[in-house]
PQR file of N, CA, C, O and H, with PARSE charges and radii, in Angstrom:
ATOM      1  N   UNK A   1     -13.481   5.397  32.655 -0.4000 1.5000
ATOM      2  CA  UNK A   1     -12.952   4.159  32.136 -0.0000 2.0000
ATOM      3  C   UNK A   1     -11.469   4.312  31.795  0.5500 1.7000
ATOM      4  O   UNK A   1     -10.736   3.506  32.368 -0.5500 1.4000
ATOM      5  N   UNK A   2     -10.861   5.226  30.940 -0.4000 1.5000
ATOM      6  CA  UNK A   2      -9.455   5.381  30.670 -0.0000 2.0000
ATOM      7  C   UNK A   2      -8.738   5.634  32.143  0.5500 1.7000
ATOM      8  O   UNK A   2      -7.551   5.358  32.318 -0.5500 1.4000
ATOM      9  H   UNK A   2     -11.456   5.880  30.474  0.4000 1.0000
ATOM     10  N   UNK A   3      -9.484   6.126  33.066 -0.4000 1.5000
ATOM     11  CA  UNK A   3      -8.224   6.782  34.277 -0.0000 2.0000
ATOM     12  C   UNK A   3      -8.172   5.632  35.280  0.5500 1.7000
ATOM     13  O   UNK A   3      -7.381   5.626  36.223 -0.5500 1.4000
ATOM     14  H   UNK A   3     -10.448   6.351  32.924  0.4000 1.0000
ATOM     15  N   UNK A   4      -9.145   4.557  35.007 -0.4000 1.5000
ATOM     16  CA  UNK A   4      -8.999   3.497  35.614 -0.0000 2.0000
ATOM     17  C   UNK A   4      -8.342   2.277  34.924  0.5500 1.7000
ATOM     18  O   UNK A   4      -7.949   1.281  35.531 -0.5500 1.4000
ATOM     19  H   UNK A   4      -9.787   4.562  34.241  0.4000 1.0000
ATOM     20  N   UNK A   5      -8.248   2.517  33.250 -0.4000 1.5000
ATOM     21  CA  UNK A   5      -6.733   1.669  32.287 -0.0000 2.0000
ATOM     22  C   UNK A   5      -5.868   2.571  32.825  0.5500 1.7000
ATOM     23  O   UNK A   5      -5.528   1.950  33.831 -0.5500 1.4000
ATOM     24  H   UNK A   5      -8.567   3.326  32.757  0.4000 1.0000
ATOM     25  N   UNK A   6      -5.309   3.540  32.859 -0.4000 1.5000
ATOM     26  CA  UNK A   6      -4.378   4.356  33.502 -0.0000 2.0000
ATOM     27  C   UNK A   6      -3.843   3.554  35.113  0.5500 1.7000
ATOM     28  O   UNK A   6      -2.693   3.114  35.094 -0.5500 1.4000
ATOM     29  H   UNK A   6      -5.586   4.045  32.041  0.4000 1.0000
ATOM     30  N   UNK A   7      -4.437   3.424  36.094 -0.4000 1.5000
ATOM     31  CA  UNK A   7      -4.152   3.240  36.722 -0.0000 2.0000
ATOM     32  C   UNK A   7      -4.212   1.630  36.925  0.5500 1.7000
ATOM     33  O   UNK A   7      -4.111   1.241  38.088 -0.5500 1.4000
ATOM     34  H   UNK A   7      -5.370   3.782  36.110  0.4000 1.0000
ATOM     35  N   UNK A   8      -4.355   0.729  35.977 -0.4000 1.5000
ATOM     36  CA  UNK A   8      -3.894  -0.534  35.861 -0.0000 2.0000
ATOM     37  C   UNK A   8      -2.630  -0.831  35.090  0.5500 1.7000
ATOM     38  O   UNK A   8      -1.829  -1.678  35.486 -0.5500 1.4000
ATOM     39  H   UNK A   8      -4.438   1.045  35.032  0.4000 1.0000
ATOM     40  N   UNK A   9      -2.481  -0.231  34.148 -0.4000 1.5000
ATOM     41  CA  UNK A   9      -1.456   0.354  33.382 -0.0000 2.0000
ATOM     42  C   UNK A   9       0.035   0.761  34.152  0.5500 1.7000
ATOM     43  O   UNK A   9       1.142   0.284  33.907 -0.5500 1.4000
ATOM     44  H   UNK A   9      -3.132   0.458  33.826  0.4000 1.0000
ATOM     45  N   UNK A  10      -0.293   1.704  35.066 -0.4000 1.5000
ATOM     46  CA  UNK A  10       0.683   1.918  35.769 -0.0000 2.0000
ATOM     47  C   UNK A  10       1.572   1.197  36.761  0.5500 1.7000
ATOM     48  O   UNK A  10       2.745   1.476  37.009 -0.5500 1.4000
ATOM     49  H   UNK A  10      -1.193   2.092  35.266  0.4000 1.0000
ATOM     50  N   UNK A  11       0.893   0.296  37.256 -0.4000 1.5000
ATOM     51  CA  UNK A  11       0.925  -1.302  37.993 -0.0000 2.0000
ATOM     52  C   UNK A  11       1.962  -2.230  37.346  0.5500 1.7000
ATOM     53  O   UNK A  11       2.971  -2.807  37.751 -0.5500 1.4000
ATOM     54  H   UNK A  11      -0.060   0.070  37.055  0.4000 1.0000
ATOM     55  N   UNK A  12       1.274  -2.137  36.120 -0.4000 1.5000
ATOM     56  CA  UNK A  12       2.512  -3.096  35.124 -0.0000 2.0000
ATOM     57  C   UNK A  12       3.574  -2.958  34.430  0.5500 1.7000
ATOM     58  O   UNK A  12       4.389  -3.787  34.027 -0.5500 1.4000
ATOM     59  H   UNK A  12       0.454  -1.669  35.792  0.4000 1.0000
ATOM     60  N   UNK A  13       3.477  -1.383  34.274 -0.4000 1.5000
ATOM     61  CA  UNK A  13       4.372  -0.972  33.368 -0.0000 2.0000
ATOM     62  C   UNK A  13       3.263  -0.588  32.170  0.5500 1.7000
ATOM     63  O   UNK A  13       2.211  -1.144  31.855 -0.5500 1.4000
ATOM     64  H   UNK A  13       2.814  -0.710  34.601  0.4000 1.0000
ATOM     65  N   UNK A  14       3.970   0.647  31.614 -0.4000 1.5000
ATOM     66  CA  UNK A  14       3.748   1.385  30.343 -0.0000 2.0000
ATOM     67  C   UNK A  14       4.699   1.109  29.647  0.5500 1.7000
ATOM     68  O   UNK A  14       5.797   1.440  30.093 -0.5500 1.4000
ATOM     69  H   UNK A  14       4.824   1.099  31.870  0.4000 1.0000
ATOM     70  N   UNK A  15       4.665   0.625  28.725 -0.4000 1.5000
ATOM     71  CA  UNK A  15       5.659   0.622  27.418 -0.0000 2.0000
ATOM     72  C   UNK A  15       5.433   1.606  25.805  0.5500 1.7000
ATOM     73  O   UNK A  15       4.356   1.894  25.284 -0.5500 1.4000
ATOM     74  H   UNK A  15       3.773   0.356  28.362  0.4000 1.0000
ATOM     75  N   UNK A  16       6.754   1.936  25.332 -0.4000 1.5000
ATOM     76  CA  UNK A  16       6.215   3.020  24.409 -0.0000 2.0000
ATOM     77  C   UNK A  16       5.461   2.754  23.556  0.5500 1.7000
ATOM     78  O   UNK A  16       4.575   3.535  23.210 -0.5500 1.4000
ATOM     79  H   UNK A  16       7.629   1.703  25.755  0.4000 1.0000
ATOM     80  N   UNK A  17       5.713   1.156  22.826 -0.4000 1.5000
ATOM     81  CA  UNK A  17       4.980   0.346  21.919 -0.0000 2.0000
ATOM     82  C   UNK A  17       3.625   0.046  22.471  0.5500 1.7000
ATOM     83  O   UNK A  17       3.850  -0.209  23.654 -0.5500 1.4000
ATOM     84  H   UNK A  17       6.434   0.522  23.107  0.4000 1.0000
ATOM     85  N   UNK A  18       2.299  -0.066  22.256 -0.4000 1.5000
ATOM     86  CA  UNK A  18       1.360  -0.577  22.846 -0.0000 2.0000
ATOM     87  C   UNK A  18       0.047  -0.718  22.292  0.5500 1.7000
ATOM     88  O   UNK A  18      -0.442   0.405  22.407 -0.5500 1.4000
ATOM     89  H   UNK A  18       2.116   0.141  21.295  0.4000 1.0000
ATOM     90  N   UNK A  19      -0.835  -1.506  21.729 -0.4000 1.5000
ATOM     91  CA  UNK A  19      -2.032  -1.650  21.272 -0.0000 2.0000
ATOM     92  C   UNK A  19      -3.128  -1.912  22.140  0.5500 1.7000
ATOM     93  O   UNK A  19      -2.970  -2.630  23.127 -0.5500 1.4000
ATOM     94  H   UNK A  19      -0.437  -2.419  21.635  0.4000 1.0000
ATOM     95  N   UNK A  20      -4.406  -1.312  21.818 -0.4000 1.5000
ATOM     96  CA  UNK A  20      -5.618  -1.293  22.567 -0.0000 2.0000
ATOM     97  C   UNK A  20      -6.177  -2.160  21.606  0.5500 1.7000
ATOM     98  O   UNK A  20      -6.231  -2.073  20.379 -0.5500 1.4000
ATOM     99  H   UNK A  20      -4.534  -0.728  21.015  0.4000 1.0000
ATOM    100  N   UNK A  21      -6.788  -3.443  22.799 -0.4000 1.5000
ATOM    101  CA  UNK A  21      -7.631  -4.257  21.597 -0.0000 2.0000
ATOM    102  C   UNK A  21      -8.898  -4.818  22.429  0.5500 1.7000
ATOM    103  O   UNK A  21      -8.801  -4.964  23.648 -0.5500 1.4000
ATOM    104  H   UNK A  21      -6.744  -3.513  23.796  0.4000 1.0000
ATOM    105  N   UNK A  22     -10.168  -5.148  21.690 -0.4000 1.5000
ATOM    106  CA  UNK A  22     -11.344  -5.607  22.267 -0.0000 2.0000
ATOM    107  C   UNK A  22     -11.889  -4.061  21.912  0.5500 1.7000
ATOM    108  O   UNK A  22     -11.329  -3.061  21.465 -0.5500 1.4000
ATOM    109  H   UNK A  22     -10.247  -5.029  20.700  0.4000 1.0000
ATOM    110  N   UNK A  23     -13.212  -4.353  22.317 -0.4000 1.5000
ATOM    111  CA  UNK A  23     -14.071  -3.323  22.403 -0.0000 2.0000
ATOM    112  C   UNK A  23     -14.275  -1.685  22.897  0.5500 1.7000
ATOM    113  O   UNK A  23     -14.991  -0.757  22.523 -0.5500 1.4000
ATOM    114  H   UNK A  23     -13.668  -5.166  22.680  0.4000 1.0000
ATOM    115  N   UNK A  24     -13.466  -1.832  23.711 -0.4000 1.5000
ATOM    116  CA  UNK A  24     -12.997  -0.299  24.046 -0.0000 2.0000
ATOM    117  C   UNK A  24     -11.696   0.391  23.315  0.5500 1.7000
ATOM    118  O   UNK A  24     -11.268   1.521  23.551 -0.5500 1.4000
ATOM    119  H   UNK A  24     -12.884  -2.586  24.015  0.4000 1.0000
ATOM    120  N   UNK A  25     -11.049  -0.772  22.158 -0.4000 1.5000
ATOM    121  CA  UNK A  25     -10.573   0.411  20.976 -0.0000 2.0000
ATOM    122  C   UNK A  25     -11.196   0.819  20.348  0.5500 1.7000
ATOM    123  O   UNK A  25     -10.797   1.909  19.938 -0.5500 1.4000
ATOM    124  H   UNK A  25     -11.396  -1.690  21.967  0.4000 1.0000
ATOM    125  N   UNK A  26     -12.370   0.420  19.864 -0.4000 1.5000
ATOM    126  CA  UNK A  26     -13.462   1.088  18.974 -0.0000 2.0000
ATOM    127  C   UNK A  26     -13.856   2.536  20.023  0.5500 1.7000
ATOM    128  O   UNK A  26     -14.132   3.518  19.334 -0.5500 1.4000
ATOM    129  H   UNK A  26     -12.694  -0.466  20.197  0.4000 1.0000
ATOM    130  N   UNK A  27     -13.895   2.704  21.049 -0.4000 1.5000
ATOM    131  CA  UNK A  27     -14.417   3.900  21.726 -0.0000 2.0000
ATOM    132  C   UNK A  27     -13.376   4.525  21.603  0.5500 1.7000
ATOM    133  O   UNK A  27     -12.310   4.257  22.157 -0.5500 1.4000
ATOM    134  H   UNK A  27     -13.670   1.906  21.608  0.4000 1.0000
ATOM    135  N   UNK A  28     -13.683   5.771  20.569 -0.4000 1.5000
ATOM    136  CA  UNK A  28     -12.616   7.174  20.405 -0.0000 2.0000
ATOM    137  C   UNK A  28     -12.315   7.848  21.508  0.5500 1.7000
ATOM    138  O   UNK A  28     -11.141   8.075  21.801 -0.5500 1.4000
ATOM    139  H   UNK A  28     -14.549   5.990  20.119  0.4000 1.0000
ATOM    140  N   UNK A  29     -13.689   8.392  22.516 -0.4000 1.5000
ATOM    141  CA  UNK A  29     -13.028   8.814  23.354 -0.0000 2.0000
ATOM    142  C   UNK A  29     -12.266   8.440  24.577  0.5500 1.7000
ATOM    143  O   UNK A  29     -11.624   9.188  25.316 -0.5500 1.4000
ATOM    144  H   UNK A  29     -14.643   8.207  22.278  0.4000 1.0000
ATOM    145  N   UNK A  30     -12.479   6.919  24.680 -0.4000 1.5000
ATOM    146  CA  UNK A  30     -12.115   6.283  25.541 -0.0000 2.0000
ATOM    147  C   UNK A  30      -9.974   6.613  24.981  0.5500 1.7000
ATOM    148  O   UNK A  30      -9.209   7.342  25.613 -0.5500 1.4000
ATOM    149  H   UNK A  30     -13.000   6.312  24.081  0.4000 1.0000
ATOM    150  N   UNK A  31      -9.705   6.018  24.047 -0.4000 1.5000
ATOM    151  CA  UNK A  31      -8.654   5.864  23.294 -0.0000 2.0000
ATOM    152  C   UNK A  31      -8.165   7.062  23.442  0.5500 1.7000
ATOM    153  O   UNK A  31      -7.068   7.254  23.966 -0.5500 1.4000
ATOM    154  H   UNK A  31     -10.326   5.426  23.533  0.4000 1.0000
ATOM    155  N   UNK A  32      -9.031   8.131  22.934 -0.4000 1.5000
ATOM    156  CA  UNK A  32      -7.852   9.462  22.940 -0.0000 2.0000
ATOM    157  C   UNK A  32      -7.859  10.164  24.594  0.5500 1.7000
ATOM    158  O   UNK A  32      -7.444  11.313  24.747 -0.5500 1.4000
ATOM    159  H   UNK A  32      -9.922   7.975  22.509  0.4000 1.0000
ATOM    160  N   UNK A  33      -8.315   9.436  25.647 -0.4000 1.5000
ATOM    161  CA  UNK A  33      -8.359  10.090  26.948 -0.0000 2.0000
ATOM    162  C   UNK A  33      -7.369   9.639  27.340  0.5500 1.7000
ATOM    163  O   UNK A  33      -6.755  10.173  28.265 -0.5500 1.4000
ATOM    164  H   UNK A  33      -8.652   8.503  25.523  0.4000 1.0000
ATOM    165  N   UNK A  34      -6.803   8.130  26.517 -0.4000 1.5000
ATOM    166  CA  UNK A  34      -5.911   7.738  27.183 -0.0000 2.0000
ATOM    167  C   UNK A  34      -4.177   7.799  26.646  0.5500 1.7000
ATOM    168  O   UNK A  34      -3.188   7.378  27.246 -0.5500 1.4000
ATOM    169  H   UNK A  34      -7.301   7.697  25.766  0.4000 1.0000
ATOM    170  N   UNK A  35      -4.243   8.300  25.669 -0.4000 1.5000
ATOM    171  CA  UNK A  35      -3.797   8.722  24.995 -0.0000 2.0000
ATOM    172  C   UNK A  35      -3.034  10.148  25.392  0.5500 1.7000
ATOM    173  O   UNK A  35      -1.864  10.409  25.109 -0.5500 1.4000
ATOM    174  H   UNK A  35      -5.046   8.642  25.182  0.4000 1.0000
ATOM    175  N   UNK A  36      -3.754  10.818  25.950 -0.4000 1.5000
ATOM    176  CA  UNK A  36      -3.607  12.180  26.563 -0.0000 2.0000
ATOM    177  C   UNK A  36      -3.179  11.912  28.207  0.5500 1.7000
ATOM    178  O   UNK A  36      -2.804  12.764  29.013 -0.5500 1.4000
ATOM    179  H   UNK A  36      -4.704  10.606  26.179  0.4000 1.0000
ATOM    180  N   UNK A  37      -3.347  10.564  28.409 -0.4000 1.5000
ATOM    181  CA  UNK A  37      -3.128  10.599  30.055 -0.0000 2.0000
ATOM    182  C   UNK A  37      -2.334   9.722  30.259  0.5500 1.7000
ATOM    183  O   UNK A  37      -2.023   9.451  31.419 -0.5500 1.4000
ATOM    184  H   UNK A  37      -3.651   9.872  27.755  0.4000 1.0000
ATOM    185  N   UNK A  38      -1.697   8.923  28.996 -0.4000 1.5000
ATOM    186  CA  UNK A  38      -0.174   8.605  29.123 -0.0000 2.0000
ATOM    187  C   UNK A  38       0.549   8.671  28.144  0.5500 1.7000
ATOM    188  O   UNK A  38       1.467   7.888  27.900 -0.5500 1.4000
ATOM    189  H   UNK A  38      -1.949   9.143  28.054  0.4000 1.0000
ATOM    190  N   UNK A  39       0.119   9.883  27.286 -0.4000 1.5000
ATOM    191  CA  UNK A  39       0.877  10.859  26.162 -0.0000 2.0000
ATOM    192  C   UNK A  39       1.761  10.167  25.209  0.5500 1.7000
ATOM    193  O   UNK A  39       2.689  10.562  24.503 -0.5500 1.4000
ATOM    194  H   UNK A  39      -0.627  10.519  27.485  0.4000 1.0000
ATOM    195  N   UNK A  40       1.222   9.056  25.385 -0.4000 1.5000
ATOM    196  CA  UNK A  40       1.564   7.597  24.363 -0.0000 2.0000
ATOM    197  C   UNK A  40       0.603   7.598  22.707  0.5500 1.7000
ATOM    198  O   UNK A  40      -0.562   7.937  22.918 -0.5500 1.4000
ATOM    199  H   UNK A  40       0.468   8.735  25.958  0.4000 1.0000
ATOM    200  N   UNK A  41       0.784   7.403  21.736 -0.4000 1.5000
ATOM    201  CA  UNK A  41      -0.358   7.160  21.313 -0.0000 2.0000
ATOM    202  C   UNK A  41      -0.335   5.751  20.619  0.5500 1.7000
ATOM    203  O   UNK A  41       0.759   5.365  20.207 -0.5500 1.4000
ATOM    204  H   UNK A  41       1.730   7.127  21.565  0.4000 1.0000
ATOM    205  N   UNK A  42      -1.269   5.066  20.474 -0.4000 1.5000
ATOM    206  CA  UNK A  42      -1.423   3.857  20.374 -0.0000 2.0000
ATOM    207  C   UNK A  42      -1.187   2.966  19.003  0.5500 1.7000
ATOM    208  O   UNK A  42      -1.657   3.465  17.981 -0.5500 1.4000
ATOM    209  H   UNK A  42      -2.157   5.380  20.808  0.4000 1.0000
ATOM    210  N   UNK A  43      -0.750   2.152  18.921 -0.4000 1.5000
ATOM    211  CA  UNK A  43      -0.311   1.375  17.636 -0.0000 2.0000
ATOM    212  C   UNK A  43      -1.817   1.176  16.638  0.5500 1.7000
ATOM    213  O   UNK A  43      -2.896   0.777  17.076 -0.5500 1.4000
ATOM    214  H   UNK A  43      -0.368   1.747  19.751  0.4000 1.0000
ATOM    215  N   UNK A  44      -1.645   1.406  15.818 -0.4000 1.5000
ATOM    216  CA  UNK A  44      -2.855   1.233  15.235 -0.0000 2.0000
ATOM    217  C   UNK A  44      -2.443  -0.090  14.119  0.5500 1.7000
ATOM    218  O   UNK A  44      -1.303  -0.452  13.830 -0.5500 1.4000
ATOM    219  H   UNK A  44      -0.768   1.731  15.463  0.4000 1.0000
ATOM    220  N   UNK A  45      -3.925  -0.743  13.543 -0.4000 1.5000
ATOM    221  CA  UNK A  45      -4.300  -1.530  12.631 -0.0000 2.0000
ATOM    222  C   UNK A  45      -5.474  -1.101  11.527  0.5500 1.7000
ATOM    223  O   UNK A  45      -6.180  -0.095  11.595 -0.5500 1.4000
ATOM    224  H   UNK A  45      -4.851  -0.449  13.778  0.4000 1.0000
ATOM    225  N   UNK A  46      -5.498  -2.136  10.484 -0.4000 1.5000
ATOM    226  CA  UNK A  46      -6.588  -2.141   9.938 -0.0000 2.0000
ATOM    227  C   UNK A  46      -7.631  -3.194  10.059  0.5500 1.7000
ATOM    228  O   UNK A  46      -8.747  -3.340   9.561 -0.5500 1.4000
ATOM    229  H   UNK A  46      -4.924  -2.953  10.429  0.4000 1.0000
ATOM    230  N   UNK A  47      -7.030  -3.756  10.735 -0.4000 1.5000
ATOM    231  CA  UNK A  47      -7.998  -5.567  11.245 -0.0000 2.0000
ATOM    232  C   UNK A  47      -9.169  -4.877  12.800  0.5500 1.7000
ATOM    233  O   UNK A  47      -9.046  -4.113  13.757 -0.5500 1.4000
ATOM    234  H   UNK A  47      -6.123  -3.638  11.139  0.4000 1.0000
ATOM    235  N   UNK A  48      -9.873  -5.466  12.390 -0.4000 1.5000
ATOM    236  CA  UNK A  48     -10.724  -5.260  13.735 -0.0000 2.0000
ATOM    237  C   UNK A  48     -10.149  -5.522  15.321  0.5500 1.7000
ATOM    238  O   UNK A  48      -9.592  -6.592  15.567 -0.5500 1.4000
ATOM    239  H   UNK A  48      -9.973  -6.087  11.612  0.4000 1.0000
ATOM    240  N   UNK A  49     -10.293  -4.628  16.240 -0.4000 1.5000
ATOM    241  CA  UNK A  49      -9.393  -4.755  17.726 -0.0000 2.0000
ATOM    242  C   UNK A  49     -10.241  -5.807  18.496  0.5500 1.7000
ATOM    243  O   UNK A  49      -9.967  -6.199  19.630 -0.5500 1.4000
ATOM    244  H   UNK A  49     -10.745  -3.759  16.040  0.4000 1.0000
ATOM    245  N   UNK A  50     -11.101  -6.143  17.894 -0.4000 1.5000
ATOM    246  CA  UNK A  50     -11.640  -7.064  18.207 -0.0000 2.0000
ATOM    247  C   UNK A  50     -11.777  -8.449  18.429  0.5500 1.7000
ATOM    248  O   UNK A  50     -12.651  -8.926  19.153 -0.5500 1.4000
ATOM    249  H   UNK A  50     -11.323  -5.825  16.972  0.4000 1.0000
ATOM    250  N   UNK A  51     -10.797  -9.207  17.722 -0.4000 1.5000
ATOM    251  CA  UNK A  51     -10.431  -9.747  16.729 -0.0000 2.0000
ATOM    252  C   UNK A  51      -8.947 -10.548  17.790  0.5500 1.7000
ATOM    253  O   UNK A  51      -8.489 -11.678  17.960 -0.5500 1.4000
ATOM    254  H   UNK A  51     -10.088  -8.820  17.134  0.4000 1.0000
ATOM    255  N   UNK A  52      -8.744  -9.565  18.131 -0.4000 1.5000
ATOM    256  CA  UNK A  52      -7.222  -9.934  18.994 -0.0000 2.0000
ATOM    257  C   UNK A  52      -7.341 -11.228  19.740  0.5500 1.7000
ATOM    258  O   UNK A  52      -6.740 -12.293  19.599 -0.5500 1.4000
ATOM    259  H   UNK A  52      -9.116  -8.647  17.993  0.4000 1.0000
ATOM    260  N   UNK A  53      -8.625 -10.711  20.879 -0.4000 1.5000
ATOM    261  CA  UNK A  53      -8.573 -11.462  22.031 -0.0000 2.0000
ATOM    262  C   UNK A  53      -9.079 -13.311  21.259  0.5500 1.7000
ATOM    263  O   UNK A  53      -8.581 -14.436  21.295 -0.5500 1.4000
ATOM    264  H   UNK A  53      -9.114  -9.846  20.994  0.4000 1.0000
ATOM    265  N   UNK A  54     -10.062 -12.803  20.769 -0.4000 1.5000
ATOM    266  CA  UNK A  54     -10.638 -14.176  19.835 -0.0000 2.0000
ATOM    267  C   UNK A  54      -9.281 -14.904  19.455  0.5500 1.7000
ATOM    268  O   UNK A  54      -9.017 -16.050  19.819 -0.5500 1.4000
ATOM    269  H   UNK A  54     -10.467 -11.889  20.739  0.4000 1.0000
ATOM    270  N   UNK A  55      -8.144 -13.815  18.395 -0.4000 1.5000
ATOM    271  CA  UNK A  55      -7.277 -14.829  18.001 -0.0000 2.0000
ATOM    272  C   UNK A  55      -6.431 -15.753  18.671  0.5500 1.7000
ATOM    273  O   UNK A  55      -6.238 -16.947  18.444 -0.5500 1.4000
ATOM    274  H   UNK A  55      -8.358 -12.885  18.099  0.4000 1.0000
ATOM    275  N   UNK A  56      -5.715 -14.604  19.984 -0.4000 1.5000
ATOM    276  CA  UNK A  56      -4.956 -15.090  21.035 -0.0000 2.0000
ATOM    277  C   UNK A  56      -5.449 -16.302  21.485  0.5500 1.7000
ATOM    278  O   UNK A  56      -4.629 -17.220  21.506 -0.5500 1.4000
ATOM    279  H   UNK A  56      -5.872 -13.634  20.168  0.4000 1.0000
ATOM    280  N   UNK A  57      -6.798 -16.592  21.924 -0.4000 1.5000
ATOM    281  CA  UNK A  57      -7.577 -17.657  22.401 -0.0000 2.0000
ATOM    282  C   UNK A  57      -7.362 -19.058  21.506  0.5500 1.7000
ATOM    283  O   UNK A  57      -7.272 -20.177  22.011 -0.5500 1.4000
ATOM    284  H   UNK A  57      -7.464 -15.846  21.907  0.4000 1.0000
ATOM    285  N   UNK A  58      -7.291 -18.735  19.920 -0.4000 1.5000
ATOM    286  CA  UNK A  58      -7.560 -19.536  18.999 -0.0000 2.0000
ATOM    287  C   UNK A  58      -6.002 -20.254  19.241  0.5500 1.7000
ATOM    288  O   UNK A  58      -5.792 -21.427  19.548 -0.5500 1.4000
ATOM    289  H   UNK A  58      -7.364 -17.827  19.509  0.4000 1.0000
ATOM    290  N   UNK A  59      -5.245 -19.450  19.064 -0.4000 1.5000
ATOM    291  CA  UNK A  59      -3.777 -20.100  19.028 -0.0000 2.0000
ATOM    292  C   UNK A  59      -3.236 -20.788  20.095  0.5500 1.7000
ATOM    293  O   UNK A  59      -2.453 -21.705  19.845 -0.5500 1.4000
ATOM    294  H   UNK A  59      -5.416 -18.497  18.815  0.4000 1.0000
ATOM    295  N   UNK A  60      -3.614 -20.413  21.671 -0.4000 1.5000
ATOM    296  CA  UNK A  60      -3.327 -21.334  22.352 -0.0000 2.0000
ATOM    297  C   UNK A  60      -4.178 -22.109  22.316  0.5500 1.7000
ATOM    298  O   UNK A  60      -3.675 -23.232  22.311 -0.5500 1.4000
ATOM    299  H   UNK A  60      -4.250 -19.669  21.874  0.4000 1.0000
ATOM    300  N   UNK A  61      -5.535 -22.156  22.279 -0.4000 1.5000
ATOM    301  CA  UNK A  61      -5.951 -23.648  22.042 -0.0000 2.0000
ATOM    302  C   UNK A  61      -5.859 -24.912  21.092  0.5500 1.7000
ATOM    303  O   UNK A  61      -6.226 -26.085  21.026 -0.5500 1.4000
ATOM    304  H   UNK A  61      -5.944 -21.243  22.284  0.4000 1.0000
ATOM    305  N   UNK A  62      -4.966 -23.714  20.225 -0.4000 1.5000
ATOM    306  CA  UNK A  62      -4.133 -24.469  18.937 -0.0000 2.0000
ATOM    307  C   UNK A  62      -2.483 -25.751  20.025  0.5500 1.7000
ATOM    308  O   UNK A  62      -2.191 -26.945  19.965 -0.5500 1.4000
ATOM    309  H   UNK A  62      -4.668 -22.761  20.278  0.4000 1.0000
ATOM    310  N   UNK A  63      -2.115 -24.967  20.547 -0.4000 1.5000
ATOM    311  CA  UNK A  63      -0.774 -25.307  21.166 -0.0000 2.0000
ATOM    312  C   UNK A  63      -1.241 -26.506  22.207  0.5500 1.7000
ATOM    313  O   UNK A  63      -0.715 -27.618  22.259 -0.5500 1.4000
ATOM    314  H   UNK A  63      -2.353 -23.996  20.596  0.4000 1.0000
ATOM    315  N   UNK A  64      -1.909 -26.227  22.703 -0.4000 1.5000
ATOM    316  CA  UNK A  64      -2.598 -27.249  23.506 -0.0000 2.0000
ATOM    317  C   UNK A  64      -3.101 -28.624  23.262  0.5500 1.7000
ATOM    318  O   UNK A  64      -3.065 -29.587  24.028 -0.5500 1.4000
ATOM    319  H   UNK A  64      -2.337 -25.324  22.661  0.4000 1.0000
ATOM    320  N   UNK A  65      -3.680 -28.523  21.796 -0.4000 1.5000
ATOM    321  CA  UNK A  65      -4.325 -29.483  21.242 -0.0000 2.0000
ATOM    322  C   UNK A  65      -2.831 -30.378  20.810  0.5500 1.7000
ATOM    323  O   UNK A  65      -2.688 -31.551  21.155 -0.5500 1.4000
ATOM    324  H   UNK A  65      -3.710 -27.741  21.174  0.4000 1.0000
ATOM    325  N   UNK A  66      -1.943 -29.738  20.137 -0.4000 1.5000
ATOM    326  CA  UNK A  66      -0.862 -29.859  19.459 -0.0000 2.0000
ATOM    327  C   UNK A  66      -0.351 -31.190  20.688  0.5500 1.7000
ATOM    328  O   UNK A  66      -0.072 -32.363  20.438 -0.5500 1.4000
ATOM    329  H   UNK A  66      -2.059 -28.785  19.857  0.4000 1.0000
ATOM    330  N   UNK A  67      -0.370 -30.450  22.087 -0.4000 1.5000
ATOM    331  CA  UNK A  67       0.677 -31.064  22.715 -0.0000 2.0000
ATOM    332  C   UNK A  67       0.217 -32.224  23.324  0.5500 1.7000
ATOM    333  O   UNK A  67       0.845 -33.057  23.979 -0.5500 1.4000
ATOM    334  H   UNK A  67      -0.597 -29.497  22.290  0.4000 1.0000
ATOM    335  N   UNK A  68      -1.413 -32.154  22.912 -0.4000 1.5000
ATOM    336  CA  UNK A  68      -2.245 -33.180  23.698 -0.0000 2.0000
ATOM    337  C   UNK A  68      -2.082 -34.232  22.820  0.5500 1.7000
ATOM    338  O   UNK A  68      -1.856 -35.320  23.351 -0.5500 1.4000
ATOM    339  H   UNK A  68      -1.923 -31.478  22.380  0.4000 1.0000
ATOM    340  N   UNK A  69      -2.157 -34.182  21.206 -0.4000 1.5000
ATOM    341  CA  UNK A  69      -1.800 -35.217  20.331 -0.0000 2.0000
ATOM    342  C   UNK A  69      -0.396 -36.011  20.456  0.5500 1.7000
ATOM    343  O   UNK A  69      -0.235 -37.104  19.914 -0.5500 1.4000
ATOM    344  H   UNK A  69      -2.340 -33.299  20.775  0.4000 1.0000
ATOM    345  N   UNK A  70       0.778 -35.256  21.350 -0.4000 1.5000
ATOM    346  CA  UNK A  70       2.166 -35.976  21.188 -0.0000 2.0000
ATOM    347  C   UNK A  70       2.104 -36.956  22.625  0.5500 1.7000
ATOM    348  O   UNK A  70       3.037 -37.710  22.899 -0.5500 1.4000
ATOM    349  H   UNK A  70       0.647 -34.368  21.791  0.4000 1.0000
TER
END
């Protein structure tokens, strides 16, 4: 699983800054394989990584609604 984020990763660009979010930040070893295989290590939180994708979702459907009311 990490050597195949690795090699999607590499496609787009690696940046030094970077957070793992959804369900495979909770997997340690997933995180520290990848970690080790682009010698980056990852931004951490105390909020659930889970949490991200849900919010991202919430806010543009926030923007949307916004623009549908004008």
């Amino acid at each position: 699983m990490a050597h195949r984020i690795v090699t999607l990763l590499e496609r787009i660009g690696i940046n030094k800054d970077f957070a793992i979010t959804g369900g495979i930040a909770k997997n340690a070893g997933v995180v520290k394989r990848l970690q080790k295989e682009i010698g980056i290590e990852p931004l951490t939180t105390t909020y659930d990584p889970q949490i991200a994708g849900a919010l991202g979702a919430a806010l543009f459907a926030k923007v949307l609604a916004e623009k549908e009311k004008k």
